[in-house]
C-alpha positions as CSV (number, residue, x, y, z in Angstrom):
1,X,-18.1,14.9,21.3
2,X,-14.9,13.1,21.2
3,X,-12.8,11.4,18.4
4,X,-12.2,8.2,19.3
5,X,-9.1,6.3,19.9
6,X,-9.0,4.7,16.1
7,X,-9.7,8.4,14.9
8,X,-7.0,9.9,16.8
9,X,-4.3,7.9,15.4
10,X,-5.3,6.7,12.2
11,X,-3.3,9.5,10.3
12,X,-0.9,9.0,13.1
13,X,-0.6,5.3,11.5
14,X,-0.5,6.6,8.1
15,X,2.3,8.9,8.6
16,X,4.6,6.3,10.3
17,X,4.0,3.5,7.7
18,X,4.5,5.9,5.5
19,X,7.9,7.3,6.9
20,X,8.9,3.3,7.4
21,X,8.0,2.5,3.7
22,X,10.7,5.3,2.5
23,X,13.2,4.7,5.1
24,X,13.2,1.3,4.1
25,X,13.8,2.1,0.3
26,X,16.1,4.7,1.6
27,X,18.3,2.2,3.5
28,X,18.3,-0.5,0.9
29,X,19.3,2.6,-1.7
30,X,22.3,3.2,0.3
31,X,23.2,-0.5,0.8
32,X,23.2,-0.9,-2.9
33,X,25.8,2.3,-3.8
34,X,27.9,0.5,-0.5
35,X,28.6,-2.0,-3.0
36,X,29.0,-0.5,-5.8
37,X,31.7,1.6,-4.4
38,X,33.1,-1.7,-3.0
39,X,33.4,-2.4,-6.6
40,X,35.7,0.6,-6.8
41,X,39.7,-0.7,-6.6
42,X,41.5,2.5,-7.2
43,X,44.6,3.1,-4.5
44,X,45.4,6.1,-4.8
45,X,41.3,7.1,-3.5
46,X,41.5,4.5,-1.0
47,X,41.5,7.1,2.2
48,X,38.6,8.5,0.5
49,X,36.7,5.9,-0.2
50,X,37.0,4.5,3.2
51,X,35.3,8.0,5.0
52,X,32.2,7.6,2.3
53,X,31.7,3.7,3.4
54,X,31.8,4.7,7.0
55,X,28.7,7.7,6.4
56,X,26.8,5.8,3.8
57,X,27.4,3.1,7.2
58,X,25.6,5.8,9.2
59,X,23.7,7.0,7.1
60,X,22.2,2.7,6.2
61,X,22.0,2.0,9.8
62,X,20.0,5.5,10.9
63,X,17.1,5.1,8.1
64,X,16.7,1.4,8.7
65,X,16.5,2.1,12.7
66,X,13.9,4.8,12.0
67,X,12.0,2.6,9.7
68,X,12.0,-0.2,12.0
69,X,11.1,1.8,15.0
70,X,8.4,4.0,12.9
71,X,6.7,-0.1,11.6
72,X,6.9,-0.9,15.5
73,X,5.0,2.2,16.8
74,X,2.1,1.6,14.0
75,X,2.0,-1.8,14.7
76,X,1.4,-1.2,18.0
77,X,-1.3,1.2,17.4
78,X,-2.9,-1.4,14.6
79,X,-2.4,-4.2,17.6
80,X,-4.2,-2.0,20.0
81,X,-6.7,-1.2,18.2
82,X,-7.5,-4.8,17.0
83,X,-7.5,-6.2,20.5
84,X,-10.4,-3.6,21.9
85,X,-12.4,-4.6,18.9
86,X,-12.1,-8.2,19.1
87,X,-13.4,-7.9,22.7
88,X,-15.8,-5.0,22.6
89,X,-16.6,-4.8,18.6
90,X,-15.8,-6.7,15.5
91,X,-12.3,-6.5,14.1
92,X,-13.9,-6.7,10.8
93,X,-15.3,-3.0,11.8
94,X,-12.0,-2.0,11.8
95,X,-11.0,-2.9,8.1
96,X,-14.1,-1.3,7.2
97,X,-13.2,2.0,8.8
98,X,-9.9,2.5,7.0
99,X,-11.8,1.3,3.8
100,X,-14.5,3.9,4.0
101,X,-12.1,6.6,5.7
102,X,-10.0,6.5,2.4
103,X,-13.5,6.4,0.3
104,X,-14.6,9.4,2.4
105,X,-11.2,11.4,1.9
106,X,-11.7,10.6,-2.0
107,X,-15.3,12.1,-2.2
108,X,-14.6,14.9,0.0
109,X,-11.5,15.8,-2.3
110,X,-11.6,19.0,-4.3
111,X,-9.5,19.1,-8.1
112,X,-7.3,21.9,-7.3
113,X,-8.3,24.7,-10.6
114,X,-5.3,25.6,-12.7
115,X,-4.8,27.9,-15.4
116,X,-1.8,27.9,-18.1
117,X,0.3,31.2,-18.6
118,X,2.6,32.2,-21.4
119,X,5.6,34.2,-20.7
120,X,7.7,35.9,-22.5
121,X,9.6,33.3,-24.1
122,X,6.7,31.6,-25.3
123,X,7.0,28.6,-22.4
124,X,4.0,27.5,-21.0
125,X,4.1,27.4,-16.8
126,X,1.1,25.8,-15.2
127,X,0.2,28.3,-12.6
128,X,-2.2,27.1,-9.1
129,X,-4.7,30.2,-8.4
130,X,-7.0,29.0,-5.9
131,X,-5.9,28.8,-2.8
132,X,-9.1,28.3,-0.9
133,X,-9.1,24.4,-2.3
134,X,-5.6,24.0,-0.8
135,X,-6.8,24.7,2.3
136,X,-10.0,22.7,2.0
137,X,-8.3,19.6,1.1
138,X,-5.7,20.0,4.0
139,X,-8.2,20.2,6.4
140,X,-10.5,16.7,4.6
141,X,-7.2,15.2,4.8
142,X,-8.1,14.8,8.2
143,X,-11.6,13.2,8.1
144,X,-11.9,9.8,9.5
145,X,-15.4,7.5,9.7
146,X,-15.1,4.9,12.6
147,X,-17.8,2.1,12.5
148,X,-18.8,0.6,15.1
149,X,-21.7,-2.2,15.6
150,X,-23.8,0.1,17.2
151,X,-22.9,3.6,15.8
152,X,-20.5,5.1,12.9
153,X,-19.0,8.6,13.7
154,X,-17.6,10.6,11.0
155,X,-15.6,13.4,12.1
156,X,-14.4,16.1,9.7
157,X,-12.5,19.0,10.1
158,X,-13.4,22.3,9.8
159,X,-11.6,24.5,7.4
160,X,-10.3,27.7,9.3
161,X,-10.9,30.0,6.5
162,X,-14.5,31.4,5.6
163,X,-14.8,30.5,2.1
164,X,-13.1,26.9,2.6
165,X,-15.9,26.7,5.2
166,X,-18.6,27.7,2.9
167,X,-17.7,25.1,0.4
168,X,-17.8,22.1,3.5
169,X,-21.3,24.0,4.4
170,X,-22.4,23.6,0.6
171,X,-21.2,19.8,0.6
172,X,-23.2,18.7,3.9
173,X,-26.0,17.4,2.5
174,X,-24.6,15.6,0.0
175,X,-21.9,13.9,2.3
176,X,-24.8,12.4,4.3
177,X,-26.1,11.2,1.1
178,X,-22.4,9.5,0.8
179,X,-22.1,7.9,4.0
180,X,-25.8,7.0,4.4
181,X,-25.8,5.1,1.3
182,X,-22.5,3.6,2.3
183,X,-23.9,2.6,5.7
184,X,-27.6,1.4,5.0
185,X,-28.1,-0.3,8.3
186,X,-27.8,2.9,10.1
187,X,-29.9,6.0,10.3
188,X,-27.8,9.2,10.3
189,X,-28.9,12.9,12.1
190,X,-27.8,16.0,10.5
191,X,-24.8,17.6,11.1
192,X,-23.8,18.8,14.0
193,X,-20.4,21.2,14.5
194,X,-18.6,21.3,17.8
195,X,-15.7,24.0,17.3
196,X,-14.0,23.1,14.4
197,X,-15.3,19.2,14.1
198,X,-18.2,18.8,11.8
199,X,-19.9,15.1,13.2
200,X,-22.2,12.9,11.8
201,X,-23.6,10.4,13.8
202,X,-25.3,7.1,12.5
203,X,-27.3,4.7,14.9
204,X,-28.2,1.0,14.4
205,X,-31.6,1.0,13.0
């Protein structure tokens, strides 16, 4: 069983948007202290201030080519994606899968347990102590649900550790319960694992 191509590169998507979104902010940042130090009319720091306007230069022009090239690449993959379900699906399918991807991510998320310790100094530190959730929710962050007009395929990925696996295991039958109540025109199988993909399947009824 494969993922398919709006699976593959929806956290590919994420990322770049993502990376565009604070290269952007980034770029406008440095803009902005540009002309503040343009502001700046001391001579005697002239020499000096003319080598931090020519990096803060470099600096503007590399984040807002990696934002604009990282906005191009997603768009691309959005654009792609949009023109095989306008001619093979719905493109309204589409919105629906990033909505329901997100929803799914929520649900699957665990609340990562924390405990407060006192040192010596009386200050409190807040201290994480369960790794096993860490790992859980890295490998959820992966999960995807692709809906088609025919079929929706949720793939989630297996945790590699035993007792992050145990607590996906423990969850199965209440993520059906999830997605089938989110998807009532389908009718979903159980489970099924292929390496370290956990699938559910939904067809049309």
């Amino acid at each position: 069983m494969k993922k398919t191509f709006f699976q593959k590169t929806y956290n590919i998507i994420r990322n770049l948007l993502f990376l565009g979104v604070i290269n952007s902010a980034l770029s406008l940042a440095i803009h902005l202290i540009k002309k503040l130090i343009d502001n700046i009319d001391i001579p005697e720091l002239y020499n000096q201030i003319i080598i931090v306007q020519n990096k803060l230069t470099i600096c503007e022009h590399t984040t807002k080519n990696i934002a604009i090239l990282s906005i191009l690449i997603a768009s691309l993959f959005i654009m792609l994606e949009l023109a095989f379900r306008f001619t093979n699906d719905s493109i309204l399918n589409y919105f629906k899968s990033v909505y329901q991807t997100i929803n799914l991510r929520r649900f699957l998320s665990q609340d990562e347990n924390s405990k407060s310790v006192i040192s010596i100094d009386n200050q409190t530190t807040i201290t994480k102590y369960n790794p096993i959730l860490k790992k859980f929710n890295r490998a959820i962050s992966k999960s995807t649900v692709d809906i088609r007009t025919e079929t929706v395929k949720v793939y989630i990925k297996y945790p590699k550790t035993q007792q992050a696996q145990k607590l996906l295991r423990d969850m199965e039958v209440h993520i059906k319960e999830e997605i089938s109540s989110r998807n009532p025109n389908y009718y979903f199988s159980s489970s099924t694992r292929a390496g370290n993909k956990l699938w559910f399947i939904g067809n049309k009824r």
